[in-house]
N, C-alpha and C positions, 0 to 999 in steps of 0.2 A: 953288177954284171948279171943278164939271165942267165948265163950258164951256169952260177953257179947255187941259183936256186934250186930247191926240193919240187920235184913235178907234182905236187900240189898244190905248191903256194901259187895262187891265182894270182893276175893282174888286177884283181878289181870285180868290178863288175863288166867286162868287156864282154864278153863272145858265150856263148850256152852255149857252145859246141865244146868248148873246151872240155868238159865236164864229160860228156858224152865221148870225145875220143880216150881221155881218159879209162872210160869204166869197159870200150873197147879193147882195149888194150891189156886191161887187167883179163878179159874173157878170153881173149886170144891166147894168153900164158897159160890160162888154168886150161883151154882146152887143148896146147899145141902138148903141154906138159903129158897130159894123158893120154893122147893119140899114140905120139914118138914111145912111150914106156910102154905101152899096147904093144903096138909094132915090132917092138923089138921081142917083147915078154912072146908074142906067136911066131918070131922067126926061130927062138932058142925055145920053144916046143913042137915046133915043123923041124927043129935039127936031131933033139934028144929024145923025141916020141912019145912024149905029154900029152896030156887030153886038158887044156886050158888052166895049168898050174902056172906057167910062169905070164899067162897073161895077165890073170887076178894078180899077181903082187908084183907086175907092173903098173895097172891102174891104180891101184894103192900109193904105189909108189911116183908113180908120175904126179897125181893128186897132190901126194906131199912136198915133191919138187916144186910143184907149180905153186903150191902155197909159199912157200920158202920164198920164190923168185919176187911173185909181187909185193910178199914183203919187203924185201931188201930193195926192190924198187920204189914201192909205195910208202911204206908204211914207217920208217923207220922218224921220218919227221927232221926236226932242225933241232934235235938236243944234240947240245955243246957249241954250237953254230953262235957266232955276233955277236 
């Protein structure tokens, strides 16, 4: 079944796009990750009256979310799998 492939494991040699929406995607996370924890990190110093303290360790912190995510999307692979 493809569903229950790893979104890496290729079909072959089919499509080069594959690959490419792929590394989309992984971009999209790390960059959606640090926006939203931005965002947030200058709504709660627009609330508390901070000068860019909680936005720095929202990008930090989104950063490390967004790593986390593509791992656990990407990167974890087929150990224990078949």
């Amino acid at each position: 079944m493809d569903i229950l492939r790893s979104p890496m494991a290729g079909s072959g040699w089919g499509s080069a796009w594959t690959g490419m929406g792929t590394g989309w995607a992984i971009t999209s996370t790390l960059v959606a990750g640090i926006l939203v924890s931005w965002g947030l990190g200058y709504l709660v110093d627009w609330l508390v009256g901070t000068d860019r303290v909680f936005q720095s360790v929202g990008i930090v912190a989104g950063a490390g979310a967004g790593i986390y995510l593509v791992y656990l999307r990407y990167g974890k692979g087929d150990r224990g799998q078949g």
